[in-house]
C-alpha positions in Angstrom: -0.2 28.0 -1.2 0.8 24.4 -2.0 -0.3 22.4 -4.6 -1.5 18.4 -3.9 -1.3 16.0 -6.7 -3.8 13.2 -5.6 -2.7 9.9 -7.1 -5.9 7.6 -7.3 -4.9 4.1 -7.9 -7.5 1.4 -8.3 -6.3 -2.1 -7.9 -8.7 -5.1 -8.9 -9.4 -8.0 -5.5 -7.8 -10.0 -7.9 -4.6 -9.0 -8.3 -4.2 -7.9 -4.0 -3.6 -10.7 -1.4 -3.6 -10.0 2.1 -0.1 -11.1 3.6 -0.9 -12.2 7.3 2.4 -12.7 9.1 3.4 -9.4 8.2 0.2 -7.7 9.4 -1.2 -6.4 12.9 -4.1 -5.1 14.2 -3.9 -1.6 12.8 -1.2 -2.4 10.3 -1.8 -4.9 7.4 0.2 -5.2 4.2 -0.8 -6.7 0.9 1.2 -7.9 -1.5 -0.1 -6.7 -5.3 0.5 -9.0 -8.2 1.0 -8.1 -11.7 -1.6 -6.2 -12.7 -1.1 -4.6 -16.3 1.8 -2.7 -17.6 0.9 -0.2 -14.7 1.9 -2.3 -11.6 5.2 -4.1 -12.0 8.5 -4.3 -10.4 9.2 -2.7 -6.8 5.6 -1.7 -6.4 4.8 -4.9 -5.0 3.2 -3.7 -1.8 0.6 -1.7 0.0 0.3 -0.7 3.5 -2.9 0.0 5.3 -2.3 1.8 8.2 -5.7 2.3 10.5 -6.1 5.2 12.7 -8.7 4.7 15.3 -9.1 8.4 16.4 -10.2 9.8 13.0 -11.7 6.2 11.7 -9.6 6.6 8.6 -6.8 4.8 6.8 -3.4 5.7 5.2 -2.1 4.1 2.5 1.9 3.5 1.5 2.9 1.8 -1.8 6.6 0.0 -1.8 8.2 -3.0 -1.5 10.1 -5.4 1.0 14.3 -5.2 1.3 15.3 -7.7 3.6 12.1 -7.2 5.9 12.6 -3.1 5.9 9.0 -1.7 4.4 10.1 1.2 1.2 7.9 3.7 0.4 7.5 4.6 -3.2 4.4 6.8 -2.8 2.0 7.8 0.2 -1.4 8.6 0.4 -3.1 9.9 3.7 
């Protein structure tokens, strides 16, 4: 049987801006500001990825390299 860790991350609205020219439709990216001694560094980014056959959304944490999306950590 495998084990899941669930990583629960809870950003304030304050410290998450929503980056337009790098979204679409089902893909939108926000950058994450400083938030604490928690968020710092290359975990500068989120990615919500939609999926409109289950109604849910994904979420990727990672940064921008010369316009190349890295994942850090997922969470479906």
């Amino acid at each position: 049987m495998q084990k899941v860790i669930n990583f629960e991350i809870a950003i304030p609205d304050t410290a998450v801006s929503h980056m337009k020219d790098k979204s679409r439709y089902d893909h939108n990216y926000y950058y994450i500001d400083t938030y604490g001694d928690r968020l710092y560094g290359e975990l500068n980014m989120a990615l919500q990825v939609y999926n409109e056959c289950s109604n849910c959304d994904s979420y990727e944490y990672g940064y921008f390299e010369e316009d190349e999306f890295d994942v850090i950590l997922r969470r479906k």
